[in-house]
N, C-alpha and C positions, 0 to 999 in steps of 0.2 A: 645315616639315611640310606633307606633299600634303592637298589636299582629303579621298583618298580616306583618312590614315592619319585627318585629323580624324574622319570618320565612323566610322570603325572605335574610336576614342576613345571616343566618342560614347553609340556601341552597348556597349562594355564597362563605361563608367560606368551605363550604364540598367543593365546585368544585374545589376551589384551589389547597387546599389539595390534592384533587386526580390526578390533572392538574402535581403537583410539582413531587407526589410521581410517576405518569406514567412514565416523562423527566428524574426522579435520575434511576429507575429500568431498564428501556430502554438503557441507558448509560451500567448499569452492563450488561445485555445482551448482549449488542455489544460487550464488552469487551470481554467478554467469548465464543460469537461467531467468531469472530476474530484469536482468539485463537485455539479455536477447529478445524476450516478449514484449516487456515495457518500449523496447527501439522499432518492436514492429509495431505496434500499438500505436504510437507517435506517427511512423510514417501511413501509416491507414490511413489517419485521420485528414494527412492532408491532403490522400491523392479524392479525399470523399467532395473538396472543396470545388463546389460546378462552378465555371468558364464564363465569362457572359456572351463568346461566342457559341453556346450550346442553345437550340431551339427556347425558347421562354422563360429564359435568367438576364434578367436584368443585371446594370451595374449595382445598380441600387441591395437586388438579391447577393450580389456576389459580394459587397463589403459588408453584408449582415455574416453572410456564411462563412468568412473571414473570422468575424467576430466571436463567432457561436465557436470556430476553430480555435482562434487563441485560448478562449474560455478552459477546452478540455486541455488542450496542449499542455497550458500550465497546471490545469489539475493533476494531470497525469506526470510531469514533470514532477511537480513540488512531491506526491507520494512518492517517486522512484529515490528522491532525495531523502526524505524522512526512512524510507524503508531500508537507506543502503546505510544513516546513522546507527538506525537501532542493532542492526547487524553485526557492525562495522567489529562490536569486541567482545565478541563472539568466536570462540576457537572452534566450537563444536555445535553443533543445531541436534536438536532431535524429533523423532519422526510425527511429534505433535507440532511440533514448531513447522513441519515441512506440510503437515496435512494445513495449516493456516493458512500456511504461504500458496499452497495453491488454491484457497478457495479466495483469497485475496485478488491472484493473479487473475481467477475466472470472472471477478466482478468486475474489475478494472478493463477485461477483455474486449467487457459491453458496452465500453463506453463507446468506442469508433461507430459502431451502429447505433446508437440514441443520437451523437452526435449530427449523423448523416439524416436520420430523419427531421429533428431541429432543422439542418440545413434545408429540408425540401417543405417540410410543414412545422412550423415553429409552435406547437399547439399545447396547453396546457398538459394534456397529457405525455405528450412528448419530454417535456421539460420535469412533469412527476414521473414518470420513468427512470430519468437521468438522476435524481432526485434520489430515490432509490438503490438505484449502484454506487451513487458515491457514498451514500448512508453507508451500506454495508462493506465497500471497501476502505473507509474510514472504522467502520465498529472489526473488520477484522485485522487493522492496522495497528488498532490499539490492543486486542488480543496477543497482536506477534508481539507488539511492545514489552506487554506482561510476560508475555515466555523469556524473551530476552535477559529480561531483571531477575528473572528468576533462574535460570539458567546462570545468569555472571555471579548471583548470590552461594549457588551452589558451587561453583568453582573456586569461591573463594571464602567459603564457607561464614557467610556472614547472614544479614535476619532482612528477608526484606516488609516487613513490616510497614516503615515508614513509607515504601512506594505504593506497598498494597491501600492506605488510606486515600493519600494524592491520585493515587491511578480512579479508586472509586468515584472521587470530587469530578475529577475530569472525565469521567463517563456519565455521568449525567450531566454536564456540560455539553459533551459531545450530543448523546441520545436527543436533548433537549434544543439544541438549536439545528440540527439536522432533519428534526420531525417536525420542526416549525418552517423551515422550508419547502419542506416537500405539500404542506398542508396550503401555504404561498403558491404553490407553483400552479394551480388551478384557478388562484386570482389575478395573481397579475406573472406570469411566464418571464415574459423579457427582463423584467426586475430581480426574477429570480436567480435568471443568470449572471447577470447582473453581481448580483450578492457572492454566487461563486466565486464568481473573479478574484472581488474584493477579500472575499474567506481565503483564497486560496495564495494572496499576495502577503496575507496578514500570516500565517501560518508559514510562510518562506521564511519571513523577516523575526517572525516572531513561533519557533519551532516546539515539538515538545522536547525536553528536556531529555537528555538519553545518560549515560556512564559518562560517559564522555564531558558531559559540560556538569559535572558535580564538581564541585569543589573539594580541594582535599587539603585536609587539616594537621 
């Protein structure tokens, strides 16, 4: 081997290197960014929760706006839980997986102000709104999902096929009971929230399925 091809060696082992350590560091940053918005996002929401010592809030207003609070809280809870599984075995992210995760994090951003408007007008629209972000931060939840499985498949160089099917079922799953609420949330509002709750208790206890909870044979 010439001098010149060692160098060129050389040079290609550095860029790897730095290739590998950019994708592992990138990974911790999202992680901790993730985190850090999602905690602000949480506490927004409850300094948004009015007083009934404030001019024209009722007790009555303050244990609704409570309510409408728990509501997000736990939505926004349960994704930061789903989002930190799908992650979780994942050595490296890449810069489609990170362009998700911020248009995830942008939607999820909105929820403290739909949130805060519910609290002061609780109005059909209001609740279709909400309606709305949670749709799309759920449809870009399950996008990161797919990056994920496809990313672990390529690291371990196996077929992901069978999740490509499963992932399809439960997007129309998804698509189909998220657009039937948002179409609810003009008729009967409180109910819809309502339903959130419920959706989002049912989805704690009963999660999507990530690497992690496959079985191995």
């Amino acid at each position: 081997m010439t001098e010149n091809e060692q160098k060129q060696n050389l040079v290609r082992q550095r860029m790897q290197k730095l290739q590998e350590k950019e994708a592992n560091e990138f990974k911790e940053h999202l992680d901790n960014l993730n985190d850090g918005v999602i905690a602000i996002i949480l506490t927004v929401m409850v300094l948004e929760v009015p007083l009934p010592s404030q001019a024209g809030v009722s007790y009555r207003n303050f244990m609704g706006s409570i309510f409408i609070f728990l509501v997000s809280f736990f939505v926004v809870a349960n994704f930061w839980y789903d989002l930190n599984r799908l992650l979780l075995v994942l050595n490296r992210v890449t810069k489609k997986m990170i362009i998700n995760d911020f248009i995830f994090l942008a939607a999820l951003s909105v929820i403290p102000m739909l949130t805060k408007w519910m609290m002061l007008r609780p109005s059909s629209l209001a609740v279709f709104d909400y309606g709305i972000a949670y749709f799309i931060a759920n449809l870009m939840k399950m996008i990161i999902s797919a990056n994920a499985w496809e990313e672990f498949f390529n690291e371990v160089d196996g077929s992901p096929k069978m999740y490509s099917l499963r992932w399809g079922r439960r997007l129309v799953i998804v698509l189909a009971l998220n657009l039937l609420l948002i179409f609810l949330a003009y008729v009967m509002p409180r109910w819809v929230l309502l339903a959130y709750l419920l959706l989002t208790i049912y989805n704690f206890f009963y999660p999507e399925k990530t690497i992690v909870d496959q079985k191995i044979s």
